[in-house]
N, C-alpha and C positions, 0 to 999 in steps of 0.2 A: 424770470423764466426765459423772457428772450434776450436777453443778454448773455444766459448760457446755450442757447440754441444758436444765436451767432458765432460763439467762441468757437463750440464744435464744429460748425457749420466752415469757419477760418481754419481750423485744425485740418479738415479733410481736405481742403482746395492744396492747402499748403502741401500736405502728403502727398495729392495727386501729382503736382508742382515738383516735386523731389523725387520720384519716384519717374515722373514722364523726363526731365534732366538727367537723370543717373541711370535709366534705363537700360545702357549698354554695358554698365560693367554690375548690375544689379541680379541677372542671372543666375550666377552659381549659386547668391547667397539666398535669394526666393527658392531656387531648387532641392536644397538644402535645407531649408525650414520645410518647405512641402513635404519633403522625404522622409524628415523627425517626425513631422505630425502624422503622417499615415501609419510612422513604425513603433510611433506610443506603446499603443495598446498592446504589440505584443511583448514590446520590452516590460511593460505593467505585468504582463502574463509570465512573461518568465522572473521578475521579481518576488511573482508568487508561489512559484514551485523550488524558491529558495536563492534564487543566482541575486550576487548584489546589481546596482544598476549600472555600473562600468563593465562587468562583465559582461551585461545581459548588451548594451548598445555595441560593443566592440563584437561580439556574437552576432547580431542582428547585421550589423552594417559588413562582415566580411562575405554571411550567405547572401545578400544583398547584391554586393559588387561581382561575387563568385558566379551565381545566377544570369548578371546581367554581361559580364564578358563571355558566358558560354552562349548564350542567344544573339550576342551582337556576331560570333564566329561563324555561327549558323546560321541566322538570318540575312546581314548582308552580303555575304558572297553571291548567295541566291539572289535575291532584289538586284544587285548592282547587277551580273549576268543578265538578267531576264528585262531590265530596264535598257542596259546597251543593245541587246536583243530587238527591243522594241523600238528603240530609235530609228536605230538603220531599217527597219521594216516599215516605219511611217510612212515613206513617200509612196512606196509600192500598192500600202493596203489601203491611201488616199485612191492612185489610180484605177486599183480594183475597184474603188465603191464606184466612181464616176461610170466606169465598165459597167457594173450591174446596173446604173440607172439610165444611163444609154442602152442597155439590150434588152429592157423588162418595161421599165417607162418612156423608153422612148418614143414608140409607135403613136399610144395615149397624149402624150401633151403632143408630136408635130400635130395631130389632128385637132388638136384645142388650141393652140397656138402657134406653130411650127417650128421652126428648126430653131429659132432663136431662144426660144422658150427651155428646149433639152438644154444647149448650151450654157444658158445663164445659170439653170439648176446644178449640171456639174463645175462650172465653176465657183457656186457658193458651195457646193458641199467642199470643195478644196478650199477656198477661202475660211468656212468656217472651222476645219478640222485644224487649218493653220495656227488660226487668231486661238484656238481652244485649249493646243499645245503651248502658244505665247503665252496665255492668260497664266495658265497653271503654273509653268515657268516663273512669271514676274512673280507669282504668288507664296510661290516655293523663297524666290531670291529675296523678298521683300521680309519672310519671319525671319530668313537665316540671316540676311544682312543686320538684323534689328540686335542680334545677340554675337556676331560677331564683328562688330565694327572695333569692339577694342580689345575683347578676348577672344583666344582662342578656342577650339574644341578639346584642344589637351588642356587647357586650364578650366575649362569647364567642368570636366571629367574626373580635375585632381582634386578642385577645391570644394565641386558638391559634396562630396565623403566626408573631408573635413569638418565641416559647416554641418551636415547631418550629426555627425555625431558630437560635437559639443552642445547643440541644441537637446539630442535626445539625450545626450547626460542629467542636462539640466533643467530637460523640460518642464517637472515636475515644481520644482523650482522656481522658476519662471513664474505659471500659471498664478500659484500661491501669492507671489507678490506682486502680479497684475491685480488680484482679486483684494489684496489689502488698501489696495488704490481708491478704488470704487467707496463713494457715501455709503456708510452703514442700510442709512433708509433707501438705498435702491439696491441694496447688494443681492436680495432674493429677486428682483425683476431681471438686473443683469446675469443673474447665474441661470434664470430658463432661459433670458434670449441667448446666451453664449449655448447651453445646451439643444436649442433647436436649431441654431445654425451648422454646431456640431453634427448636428445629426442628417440634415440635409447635406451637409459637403460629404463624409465621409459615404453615405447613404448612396450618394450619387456618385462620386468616383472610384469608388470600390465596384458596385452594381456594375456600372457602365463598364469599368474596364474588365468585367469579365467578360461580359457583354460582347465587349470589341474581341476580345481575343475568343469567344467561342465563333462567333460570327465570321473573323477574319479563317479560321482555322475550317469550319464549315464550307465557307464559298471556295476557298484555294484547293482544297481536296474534292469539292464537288469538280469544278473546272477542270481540275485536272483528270478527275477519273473519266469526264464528257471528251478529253484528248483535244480542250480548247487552246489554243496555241499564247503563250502568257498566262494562261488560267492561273497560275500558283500566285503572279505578281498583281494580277487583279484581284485575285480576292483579298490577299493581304492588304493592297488600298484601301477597299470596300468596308473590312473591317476595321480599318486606323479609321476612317473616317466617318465610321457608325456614332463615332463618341459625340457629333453634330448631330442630330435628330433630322433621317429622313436623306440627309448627305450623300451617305455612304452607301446606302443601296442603290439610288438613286445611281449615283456613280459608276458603280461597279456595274450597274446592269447595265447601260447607254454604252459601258467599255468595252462589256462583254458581249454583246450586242452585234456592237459595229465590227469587231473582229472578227465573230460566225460567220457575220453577212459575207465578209472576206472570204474566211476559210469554207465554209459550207453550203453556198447560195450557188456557186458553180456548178455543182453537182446537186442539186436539189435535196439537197439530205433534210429532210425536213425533222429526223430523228434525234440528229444533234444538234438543231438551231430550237428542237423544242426542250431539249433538256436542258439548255443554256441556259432557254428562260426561268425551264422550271426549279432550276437552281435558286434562282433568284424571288421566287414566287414561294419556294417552299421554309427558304430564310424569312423571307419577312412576315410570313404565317408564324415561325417559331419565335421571331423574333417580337411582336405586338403581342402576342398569345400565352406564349409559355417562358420565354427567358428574360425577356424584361422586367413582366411584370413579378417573376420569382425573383431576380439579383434585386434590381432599382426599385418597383413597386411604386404605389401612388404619396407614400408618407415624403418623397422629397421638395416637393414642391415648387420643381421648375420646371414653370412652362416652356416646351420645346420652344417657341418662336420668340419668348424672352432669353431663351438660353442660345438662342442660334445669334442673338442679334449681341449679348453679349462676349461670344465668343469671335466675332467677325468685329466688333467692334474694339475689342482689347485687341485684337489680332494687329489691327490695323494701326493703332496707336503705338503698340509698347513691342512690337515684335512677338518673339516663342515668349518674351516674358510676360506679357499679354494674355497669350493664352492659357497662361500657368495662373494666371491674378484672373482671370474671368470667370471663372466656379467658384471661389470663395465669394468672392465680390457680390455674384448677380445672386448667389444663395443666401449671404447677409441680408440684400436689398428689401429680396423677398421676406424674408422674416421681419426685420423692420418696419415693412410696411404694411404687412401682415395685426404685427400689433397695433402701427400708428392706427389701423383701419377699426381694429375693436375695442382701441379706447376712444374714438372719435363713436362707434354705435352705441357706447355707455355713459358717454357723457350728458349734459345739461344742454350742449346744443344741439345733439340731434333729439332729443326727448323733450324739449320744449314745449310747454301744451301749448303757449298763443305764438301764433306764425308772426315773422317778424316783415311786416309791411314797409316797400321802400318806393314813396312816392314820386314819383317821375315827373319831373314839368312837363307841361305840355308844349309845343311847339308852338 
């Protein structure tokens, strides 16, 4: 028994070893499987309504591509505009805020501290608004560099299709004589653990990214119909970033925020700096309340702060490939140890009836 707990145990370092090595050209072909395994079920489903299965994946994967170049035409023209947009408007809507807290608080601190005191507070608001943009920056630079240090975007783009569809050809395939591998006498314990982990990843990524796109789609029509200036490109943040638990609003609203202050604190409009919020108040009302818990629901099993820690964690090792291996990974783990946990409460050592005494020298 621990000899085959070692093996394993060698088996996973080693993969992690090959996997943290080949990292940067491993992308398309992770993308690629991810892509088969999310479009199984419907190729399964159009196998049943009589299509064979080449048909049904070469069907699958052209609405797939067809989809995805109509929303990449439409969404980034919009983002890159509204992000150049924001750039150039950085430095101005730093000086504006320093302006508002020199005209509103400044009176307040020179009388608690004086003039040195206004001072230092507008220069950290600049300082941090700076390091805030940096951070995001390095952040952004740090996944893209991770997956393009040796390919590019267009071979990204060419070879996940690819790689998608021989996998979904043959996934069926595959599965089967993965499962002929497996010891007869564990082959029913293996086939619920592969079925709860199934059910947790899909459970969660399907859920969640509606999730993100109702939310993303929510906040960017809200903003914009409040006439906040960027609204369309913050909420669309706010929702890519909801897929991190707590993230994304978080974000969206501190963004959406600091730009009212900008836009609407000059004029006292206290109309649209309340709607701003309430955008944001009414999202995460729908979103703890009614859209979460309907898409994701409680049967997945990953805790937000295991799930944040894995996805900042893969982030940071493996690049976007990282983030692409961090829901499978941390929803395995969970399950794993899920079971280690209730064959250790059924065993002989926790049901022991005499406590095992371990006598201490004394000093």
């Amino acid at each position: 028994m621990r000899a085959r707990a070692v093996i394993g145990l060698a088996v996973l370092v080693a993969l992690g070893i090959v996997v943290y090595l080949l990292r940067e050209v491993m992308l398309p072909f992770v993308a690629g499987i991810a892509l088969a395994y999310l479009l199984d079920p419907l190729a399964d489903r159009l196998e049943r309504l009589g299509l064979g299965r080449l048909t049904a994946s070469l069907l699958i994967l052209a609405m797939f591509v067809a989809g995805l170049i109509v929303s990449l035409l439409i969404v980034v023209p919009l983002a890159a505009n509204q992000v150049a947009a924001l750039v150039n408007s950085l430095p101005g809507m730093i000086g504006r805020l320093q302006g508002i807290i020199a005209e509103r608080a400044g009176p307040v601190l020179q009388r608690l501290g004086g003039a040195d005191v206004v001072n230092e507070l507008q220069a950290s608001v600049g300082t941090l608004a700076t390091q805030g943009g940096a951070w995001l920056l390095a952040f952004l630079k740090s996944i893209w560099s991770g997956s393009q240090a040796v390919i590019s975007l267009v071979s990204l783009l060419v070879v996940t299709p690819v790689v998608a569809f021989y996998i979904l050809v043959d996934w069926d395939r595959m599965i089967a004589t993965l499962d002929t591998w497996v010891p007869p006498r564990h082959r029913a314990t293996v086939r619920r653990l592969a079925a709860q982990i199934d059910r947790a990843i899909i459970g969660f990524v399907r859920g969640q990214t509606l999730v993100c796109l109702i939310l993303g789609t929510f906040y960017a029509l809200g903003l914009w119909l409040v006439g906040l200036n960027f609204g369309v490109l913050i909420g669309l943040i706010a929702g890519f970033l909801t897929f991190i638990p707590y993230v994304g609003t978080l974000t969206g609203f501190l963004l959406s925020v600091g730009v009212a202050l900008v836009q609407f604190w000059p004029g006292s409009d206290w109309l649209h700096l309340g709607l701003t919020v309430g955008v944001f108040l009414v999202g995460q009302f729908l979103e703890g309340n009614v859209i979460a818990p309907k898409l994701v629901g409680e049967s997945v099993g990953l805790h937000p702060v295991w799930l944040m820690f894995a996805l900042l964690a893969f982030g940071s090792l493996f690049g976007f490939l990282g983030l692409l291996l961090a829901v499978p990974v941390a929803a395995s783990i969970g399950v794993l140890v899920r079971f280690a946990l209730s064959r250790y409460l059924q065993s002989r050592l926790y049901h022991a009836e005499q406590p095992v005494l371990i006598e201490v020298p004394r000093a």
